[in-house]
N, CA, C and O atoms as a CHARMM CRD file, in Angstrom:
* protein
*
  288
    1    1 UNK  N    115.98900 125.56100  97.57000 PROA 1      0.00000
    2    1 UNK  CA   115.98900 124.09600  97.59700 PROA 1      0.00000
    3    1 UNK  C    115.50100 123.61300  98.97400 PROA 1      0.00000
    4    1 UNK  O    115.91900 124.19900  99.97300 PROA 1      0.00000
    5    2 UNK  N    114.62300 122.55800  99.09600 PROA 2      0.00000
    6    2 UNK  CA   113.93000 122.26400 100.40400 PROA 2      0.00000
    7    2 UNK  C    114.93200 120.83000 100.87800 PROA 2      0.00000
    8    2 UNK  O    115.12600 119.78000 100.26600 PROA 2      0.00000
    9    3 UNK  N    115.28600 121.15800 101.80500 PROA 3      0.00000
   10    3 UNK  CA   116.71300 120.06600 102.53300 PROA 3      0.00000
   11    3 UNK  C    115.69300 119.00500 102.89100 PROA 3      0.00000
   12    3 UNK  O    115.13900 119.11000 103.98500 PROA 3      0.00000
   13    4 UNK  N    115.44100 118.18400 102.24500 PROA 4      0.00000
   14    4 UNK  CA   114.09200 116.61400 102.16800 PROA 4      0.00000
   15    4 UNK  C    114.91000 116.05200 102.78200 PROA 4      0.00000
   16    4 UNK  O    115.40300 117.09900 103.20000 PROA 4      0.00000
   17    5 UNK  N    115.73800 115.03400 103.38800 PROA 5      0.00000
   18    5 UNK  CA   116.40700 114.56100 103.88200 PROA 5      0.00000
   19    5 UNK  C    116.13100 114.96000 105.56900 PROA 5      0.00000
   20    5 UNK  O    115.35300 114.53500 106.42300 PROA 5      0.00000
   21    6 UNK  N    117.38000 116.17300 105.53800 PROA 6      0.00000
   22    6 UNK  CA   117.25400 116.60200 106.64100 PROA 6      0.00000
   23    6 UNK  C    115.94900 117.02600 107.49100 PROA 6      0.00000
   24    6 UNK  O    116.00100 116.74600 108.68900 PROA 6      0.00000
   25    7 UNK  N    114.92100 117.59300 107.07400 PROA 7      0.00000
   26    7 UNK  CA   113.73600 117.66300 107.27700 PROA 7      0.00000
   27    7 UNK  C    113.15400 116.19200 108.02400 PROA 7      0.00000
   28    7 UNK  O    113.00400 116.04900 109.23800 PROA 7      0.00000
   29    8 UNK  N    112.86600 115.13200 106.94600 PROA 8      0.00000
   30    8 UNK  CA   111.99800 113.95400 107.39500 PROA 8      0.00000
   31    8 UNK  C    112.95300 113.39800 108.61900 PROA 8      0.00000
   32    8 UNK  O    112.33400 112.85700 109.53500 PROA 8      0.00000
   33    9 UNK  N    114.76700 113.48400 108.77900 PROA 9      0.00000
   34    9 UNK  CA   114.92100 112.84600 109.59400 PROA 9      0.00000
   35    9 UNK  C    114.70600 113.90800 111.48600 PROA 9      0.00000
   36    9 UNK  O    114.89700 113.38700 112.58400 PROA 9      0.00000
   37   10 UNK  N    114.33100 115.22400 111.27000 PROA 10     0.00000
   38   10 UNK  CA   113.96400 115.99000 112.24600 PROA 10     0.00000
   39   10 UNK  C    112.71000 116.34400 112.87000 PROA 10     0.00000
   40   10 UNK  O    112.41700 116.94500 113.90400 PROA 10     0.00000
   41   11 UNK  N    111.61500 115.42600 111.31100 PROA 11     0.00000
   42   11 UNK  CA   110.00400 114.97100 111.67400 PROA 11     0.00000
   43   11 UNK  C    110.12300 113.82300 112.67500 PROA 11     0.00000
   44   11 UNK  O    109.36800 113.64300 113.63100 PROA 11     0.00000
   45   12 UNK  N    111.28800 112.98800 112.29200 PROA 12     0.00000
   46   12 UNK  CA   111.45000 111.53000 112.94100 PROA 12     0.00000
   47   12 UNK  C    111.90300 111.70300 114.71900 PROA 12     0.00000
   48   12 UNK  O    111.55500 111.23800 115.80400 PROA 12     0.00000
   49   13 UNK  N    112.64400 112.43400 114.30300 PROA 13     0.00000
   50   13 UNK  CA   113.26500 112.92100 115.92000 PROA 13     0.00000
   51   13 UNK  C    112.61200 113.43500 116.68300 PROA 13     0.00000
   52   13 UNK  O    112.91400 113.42400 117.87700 PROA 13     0.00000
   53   14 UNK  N    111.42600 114.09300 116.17700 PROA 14     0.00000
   54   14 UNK  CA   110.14400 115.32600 117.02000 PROA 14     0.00000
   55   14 UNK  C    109.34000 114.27400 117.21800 PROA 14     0.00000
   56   14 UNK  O    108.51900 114.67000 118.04600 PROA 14     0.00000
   57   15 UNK  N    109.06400 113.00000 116.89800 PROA 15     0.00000
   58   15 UNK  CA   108.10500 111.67700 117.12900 PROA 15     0.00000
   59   15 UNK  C    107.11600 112.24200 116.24000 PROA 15     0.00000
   60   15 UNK  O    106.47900 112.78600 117.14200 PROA 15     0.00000
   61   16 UNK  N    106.45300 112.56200 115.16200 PROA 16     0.00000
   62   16 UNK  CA   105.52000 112.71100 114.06800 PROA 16     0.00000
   63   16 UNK  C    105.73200 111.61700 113.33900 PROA 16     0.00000
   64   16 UNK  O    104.87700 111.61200 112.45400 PROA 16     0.00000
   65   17 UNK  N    106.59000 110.47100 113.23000 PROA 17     0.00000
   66   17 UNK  CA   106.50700 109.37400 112.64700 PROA 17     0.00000
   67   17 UNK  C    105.36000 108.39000 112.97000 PROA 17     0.00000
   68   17 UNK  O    105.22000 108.14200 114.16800 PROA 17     0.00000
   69   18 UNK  N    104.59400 107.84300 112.18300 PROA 18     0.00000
   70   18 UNK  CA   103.63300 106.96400 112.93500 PROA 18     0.00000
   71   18 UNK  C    103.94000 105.03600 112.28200 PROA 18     0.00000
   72   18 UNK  O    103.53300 104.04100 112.88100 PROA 18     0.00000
   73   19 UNK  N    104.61900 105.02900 111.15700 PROA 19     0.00000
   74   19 UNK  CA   104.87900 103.65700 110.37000 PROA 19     0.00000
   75   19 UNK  C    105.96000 104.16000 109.39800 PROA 19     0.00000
   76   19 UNK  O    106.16600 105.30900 109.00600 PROA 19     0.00000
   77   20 UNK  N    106.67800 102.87600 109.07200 PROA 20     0.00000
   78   20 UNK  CA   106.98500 102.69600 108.19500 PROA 20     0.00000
   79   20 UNK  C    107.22100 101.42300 107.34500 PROA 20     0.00000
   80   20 UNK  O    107.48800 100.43100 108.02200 PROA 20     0.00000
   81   21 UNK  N    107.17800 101.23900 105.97700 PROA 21     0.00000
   82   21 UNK  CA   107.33000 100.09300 105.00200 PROA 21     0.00000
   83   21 UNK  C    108.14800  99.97800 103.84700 PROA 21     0.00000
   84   21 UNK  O    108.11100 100.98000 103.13300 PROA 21     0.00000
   85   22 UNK  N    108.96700  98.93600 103.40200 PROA 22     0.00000
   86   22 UNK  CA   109.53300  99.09500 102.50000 PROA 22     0.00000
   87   22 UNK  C    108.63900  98.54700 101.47800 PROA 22     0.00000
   88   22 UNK  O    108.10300  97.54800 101.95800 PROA 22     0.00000
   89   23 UNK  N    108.22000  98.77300 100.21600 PROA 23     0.00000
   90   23 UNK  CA   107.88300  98.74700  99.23200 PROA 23     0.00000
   91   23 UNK  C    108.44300  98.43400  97.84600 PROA 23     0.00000
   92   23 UNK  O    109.51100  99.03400  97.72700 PROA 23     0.00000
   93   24 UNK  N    108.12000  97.67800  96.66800 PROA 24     0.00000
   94   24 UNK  CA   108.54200  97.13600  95.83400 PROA 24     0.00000
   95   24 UNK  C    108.25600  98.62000  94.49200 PROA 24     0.00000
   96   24 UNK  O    109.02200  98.84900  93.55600 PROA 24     0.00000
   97   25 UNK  N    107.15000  99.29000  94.76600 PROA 25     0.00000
   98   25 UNK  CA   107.43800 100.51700  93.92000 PROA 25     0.00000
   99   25 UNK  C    106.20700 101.29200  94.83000 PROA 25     0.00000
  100   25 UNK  O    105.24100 100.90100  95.48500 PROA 25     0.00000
  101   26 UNK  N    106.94500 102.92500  94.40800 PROA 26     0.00000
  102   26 UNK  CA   105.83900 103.67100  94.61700 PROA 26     0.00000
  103   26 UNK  C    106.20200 105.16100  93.54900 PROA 26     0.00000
  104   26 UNK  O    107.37900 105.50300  93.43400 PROA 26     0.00000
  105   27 UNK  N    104.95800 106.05100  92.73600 PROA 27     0.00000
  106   27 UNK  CA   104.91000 105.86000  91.86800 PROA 27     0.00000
  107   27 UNK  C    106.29900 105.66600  91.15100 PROA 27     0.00000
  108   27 UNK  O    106.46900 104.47000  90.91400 PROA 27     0.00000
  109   28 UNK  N    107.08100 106.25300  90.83400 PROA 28     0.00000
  110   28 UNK  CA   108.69400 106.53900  89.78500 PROA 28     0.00000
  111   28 UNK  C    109.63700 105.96300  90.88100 PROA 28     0.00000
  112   28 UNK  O    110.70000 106.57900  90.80400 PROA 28     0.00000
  113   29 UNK  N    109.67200 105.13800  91.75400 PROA 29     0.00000
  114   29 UNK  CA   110.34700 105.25500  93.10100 PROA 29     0.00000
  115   29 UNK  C    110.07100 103.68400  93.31500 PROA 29     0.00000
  116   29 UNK  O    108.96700 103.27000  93.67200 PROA 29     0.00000
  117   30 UNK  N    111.10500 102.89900  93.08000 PROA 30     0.00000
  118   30 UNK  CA   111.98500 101.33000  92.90600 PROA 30     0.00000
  119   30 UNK  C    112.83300 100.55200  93.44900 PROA 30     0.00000
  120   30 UNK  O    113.67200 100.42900  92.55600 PROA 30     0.00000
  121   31 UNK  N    113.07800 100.12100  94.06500 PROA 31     0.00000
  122   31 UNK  CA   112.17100 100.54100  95.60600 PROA 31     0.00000
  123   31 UNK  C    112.20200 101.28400  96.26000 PROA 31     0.00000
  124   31 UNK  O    112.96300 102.23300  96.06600 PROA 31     0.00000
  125   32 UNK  N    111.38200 101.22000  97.36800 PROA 32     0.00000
  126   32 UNK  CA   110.91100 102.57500  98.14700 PROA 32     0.00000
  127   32 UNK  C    110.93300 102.03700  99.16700 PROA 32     0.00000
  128   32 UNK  O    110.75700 100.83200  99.34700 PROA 32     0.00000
  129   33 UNK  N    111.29400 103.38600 100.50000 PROA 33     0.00000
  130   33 UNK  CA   110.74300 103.54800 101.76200 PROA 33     0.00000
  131   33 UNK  C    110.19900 104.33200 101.90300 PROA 33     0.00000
  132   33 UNK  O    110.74100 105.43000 101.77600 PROA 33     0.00000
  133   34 UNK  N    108.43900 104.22900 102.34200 PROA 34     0.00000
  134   34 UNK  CA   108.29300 104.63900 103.11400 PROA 34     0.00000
  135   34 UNK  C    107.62900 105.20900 103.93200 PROA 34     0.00000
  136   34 UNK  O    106.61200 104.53000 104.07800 PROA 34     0.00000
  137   35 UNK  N    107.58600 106.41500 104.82000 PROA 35     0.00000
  138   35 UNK  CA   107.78300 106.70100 105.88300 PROA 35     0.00000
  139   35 UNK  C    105.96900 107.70000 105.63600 PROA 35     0.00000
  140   35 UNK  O    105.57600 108.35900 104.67300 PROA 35     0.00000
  141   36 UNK  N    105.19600 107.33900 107.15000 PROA 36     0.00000
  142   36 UNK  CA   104.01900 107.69700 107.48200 PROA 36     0.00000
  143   36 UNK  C    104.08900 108.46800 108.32000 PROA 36     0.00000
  144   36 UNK  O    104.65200 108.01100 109.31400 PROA 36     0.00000
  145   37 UNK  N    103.72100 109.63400 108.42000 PROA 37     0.00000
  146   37 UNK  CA   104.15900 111.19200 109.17000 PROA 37     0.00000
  147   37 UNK  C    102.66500 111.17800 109.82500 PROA 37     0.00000
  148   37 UNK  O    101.93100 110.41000 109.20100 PROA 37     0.00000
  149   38 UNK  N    101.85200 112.00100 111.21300 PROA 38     0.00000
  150   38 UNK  CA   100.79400 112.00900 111.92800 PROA 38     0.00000
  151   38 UNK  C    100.42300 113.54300 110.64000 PROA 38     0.00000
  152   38 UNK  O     99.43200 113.63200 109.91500 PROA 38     0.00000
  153   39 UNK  N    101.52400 114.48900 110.73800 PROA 39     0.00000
  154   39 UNK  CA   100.79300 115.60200 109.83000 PROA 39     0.00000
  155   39 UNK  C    101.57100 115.64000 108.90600 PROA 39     0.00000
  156   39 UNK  O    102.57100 114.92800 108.81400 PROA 39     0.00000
  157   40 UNK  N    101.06800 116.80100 107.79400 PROA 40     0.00000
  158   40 UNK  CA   101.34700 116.87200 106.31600 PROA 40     0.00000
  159   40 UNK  C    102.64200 117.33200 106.02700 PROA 40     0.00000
  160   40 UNK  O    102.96000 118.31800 106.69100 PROA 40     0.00000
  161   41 UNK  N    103.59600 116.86400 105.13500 PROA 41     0.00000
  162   41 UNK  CA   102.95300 116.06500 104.04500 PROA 41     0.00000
  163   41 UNK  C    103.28100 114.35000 104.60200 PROA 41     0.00000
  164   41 UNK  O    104.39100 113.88300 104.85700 PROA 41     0.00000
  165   42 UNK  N    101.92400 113.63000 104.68500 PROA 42     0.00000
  166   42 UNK  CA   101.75900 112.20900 105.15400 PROA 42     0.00000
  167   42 UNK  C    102.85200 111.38200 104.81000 PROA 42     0.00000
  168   42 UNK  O    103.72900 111.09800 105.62500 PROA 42     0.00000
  169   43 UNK  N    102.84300 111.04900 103.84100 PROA 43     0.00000
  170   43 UNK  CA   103.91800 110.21500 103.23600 PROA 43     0.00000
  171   43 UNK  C    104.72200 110.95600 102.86400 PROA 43     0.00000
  172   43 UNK  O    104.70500 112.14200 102.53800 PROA 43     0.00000
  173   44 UNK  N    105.97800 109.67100 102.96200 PROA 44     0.00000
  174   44 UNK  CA   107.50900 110.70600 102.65200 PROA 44     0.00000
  175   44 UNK  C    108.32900 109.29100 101.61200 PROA 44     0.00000
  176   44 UNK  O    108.90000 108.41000 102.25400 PROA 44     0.00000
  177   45 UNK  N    108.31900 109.22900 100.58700 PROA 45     0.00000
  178   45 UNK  CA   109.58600 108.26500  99.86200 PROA 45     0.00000
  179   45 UNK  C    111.01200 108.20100 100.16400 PROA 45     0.00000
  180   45 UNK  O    111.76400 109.14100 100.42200 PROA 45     0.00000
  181   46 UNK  N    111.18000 107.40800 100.11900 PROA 46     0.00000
  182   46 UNK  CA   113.06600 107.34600 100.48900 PROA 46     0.00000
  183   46 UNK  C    113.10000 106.57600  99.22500 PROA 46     0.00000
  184   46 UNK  O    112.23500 105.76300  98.90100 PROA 46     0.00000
  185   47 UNK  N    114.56300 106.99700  98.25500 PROA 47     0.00000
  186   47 UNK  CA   114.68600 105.80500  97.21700 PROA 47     0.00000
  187   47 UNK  C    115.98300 105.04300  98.45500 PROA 47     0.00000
  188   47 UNK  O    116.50800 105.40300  99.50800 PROA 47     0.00000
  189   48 UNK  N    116.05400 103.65800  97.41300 PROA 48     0.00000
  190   48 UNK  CA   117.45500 103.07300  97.87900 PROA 48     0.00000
  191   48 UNK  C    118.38200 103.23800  98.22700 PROA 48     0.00000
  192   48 UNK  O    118.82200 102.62500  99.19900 PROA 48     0.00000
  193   49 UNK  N    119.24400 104.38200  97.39100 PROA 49     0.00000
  194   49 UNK  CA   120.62800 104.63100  97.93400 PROA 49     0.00000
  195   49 UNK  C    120.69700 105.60300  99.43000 PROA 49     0.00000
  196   49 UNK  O    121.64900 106.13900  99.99900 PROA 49     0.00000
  197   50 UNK  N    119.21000 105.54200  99.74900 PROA 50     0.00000
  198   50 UNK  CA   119.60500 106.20800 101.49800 PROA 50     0.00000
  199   50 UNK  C    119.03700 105.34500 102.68000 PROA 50     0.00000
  200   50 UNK  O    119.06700 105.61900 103.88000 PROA 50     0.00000
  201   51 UNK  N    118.45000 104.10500 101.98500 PROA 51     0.00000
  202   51 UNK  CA   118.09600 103.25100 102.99700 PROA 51     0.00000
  203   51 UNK  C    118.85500 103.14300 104.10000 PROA 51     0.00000
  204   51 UNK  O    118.37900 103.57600 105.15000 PROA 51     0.00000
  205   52 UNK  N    120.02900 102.61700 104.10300 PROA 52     0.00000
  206   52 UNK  CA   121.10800 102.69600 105.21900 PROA 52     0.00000
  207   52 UNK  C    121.34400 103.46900 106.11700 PROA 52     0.00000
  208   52 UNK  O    121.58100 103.10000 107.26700 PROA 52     0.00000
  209   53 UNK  N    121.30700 105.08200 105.60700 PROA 53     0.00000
  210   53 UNK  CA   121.51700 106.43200 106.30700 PROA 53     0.00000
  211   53 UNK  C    120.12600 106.29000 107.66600 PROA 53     0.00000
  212   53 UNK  O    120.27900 106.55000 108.86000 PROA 53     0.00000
  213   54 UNK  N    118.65400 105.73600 106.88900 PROA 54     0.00000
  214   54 UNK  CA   117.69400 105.87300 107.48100 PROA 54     0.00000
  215   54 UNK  C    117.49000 104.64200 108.83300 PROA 54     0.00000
  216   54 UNK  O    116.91200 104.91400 109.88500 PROA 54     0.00000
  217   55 UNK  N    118.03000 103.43400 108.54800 PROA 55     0.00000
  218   55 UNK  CA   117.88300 102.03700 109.34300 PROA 55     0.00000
  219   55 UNK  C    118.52600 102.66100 110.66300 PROA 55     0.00000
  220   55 UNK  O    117.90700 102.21000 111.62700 PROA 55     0.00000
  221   56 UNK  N    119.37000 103.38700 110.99800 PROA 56     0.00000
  222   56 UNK  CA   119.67400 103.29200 112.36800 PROA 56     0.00000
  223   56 UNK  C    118.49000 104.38100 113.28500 PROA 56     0.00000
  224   56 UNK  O    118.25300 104.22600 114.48300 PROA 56     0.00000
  225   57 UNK  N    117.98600 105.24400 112.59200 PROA 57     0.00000
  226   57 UNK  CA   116.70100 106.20600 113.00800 PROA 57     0.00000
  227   57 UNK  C    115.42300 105.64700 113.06900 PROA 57     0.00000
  228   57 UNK  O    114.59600 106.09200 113.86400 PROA 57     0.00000
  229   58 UNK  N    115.09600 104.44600 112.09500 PROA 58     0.00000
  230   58 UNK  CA   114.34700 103.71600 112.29900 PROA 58     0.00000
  231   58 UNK  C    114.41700 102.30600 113.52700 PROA 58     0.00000
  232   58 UNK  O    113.39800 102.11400 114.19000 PROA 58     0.00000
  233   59 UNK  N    115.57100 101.44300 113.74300 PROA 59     0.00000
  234   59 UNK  CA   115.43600 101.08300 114.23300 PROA 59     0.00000
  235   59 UNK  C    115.26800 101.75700 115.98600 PROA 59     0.00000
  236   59 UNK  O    114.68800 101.17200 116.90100 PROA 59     0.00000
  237   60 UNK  N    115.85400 102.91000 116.06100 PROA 60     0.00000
  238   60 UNK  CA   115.76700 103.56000 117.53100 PROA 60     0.00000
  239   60 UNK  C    114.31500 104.00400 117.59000 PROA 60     0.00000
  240   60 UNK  O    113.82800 103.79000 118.70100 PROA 60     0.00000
  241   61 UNK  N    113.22900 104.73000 116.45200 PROA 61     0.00000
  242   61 UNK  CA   112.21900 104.75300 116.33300 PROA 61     0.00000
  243   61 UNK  C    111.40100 103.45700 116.63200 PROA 61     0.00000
  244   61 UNK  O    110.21700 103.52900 116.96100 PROA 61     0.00000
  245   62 UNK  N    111.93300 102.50100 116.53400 PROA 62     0.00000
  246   62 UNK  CA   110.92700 101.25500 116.61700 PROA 62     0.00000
  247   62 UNK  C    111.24800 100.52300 118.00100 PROA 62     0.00000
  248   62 UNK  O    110.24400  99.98900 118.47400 PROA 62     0.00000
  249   63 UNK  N    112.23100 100.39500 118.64500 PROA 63     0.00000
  250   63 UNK  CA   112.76900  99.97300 119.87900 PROA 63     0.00000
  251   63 UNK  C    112.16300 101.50900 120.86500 PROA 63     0.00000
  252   63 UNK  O    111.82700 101.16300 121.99700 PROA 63     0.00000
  253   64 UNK  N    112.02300 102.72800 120.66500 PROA 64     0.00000
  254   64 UNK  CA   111.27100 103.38800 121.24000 PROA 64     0.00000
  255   64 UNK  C    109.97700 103.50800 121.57700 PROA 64     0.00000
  256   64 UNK  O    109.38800 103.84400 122.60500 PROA 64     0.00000
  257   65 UNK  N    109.58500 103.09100 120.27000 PROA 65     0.00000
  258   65 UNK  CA   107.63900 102.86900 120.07200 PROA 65     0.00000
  259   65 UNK  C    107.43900 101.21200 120.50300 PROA 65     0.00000
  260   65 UNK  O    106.88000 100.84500 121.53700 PROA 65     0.00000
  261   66 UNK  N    107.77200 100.69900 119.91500 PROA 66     0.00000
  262   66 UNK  CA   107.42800  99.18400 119.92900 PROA 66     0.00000
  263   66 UNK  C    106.31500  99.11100 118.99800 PROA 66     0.00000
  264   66 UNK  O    105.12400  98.89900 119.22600 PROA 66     0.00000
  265   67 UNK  N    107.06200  99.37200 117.66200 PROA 67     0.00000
  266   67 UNK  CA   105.71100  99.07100 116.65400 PROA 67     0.00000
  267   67 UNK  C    105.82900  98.15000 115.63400 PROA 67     0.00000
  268   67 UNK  O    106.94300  97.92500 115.16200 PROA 67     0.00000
  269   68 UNK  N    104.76100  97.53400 115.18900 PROA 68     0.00000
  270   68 UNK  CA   105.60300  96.41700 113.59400 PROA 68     0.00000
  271   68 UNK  C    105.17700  97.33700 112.83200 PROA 68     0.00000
  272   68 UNK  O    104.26200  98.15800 112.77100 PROA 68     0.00000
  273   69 UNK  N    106.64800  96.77200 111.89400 PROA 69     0.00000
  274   69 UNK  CA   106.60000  97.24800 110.32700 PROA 69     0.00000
  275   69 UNK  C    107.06000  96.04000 109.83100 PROA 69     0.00000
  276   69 UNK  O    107.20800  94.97800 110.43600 PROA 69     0.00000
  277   70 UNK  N    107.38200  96.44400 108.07400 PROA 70     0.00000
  278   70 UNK  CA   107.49800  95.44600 107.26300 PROA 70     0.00000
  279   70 UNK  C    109.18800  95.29600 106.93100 PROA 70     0.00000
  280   70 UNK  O    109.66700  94.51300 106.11100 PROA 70     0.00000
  281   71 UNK  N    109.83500  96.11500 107.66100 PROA 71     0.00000
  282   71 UNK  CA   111.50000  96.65200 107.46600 PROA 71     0.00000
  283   71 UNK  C    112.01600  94.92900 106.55900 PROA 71     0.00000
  284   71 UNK  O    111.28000  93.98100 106.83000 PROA 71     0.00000
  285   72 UNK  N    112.67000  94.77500 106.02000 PROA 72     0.00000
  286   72 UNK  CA   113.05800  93.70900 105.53000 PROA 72     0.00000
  287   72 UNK  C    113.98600  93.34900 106.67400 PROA 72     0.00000
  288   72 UNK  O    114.63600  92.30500 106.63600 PROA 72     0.00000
C-alpha cells in the first residue's frame, strides 16, 4: 500500500510544492484539492474529508513562499 497522504505531505516539507487550488471537481473527486508538485507525479488530489489536516501545511507553505492561490 503506497502511504499517499504521508508522502505528498513530505513532498510539501522538501519544498517540491509549486501551487495549489481548490476545485469544484476533478475527475471522480468532489471537491478537490489540488496540489502542483515541480516533479512527478505533478498533480496530487486531496478529497474533502482531509482538507483541514492539509490547511495548516499549506498555509505555512504560502506565508513561506508568498504565493497566490485560490484557497477558499
Amino acid at each position: 500500500m503506497y502511504p499517499y497522504h504521508n508522502k505528498i505531505k513530505q513532498r510539501i516539507t522538501n519544498g517540491e510544492l509549486i501551487k495549489f487550488e481548490f476545485v469544484e471537481r476533478y475527475k471522480d473527486i468532489s471537491p478537490a484539492l489540488l496540489l502542483y508538485f515541480k516533479t512527478e507525479p505533478y498533480i496530487r488530489p486531496i478529497r474533502e474529508h482531509r482538507f483541514e489536516e492539509y490547511k495548516p501545511l499549506l498555509k505555512a507553505w504560502n506565508q513561506n513562499d508568498a504565493r497566490d492561490t485560490s484557497a477558499p
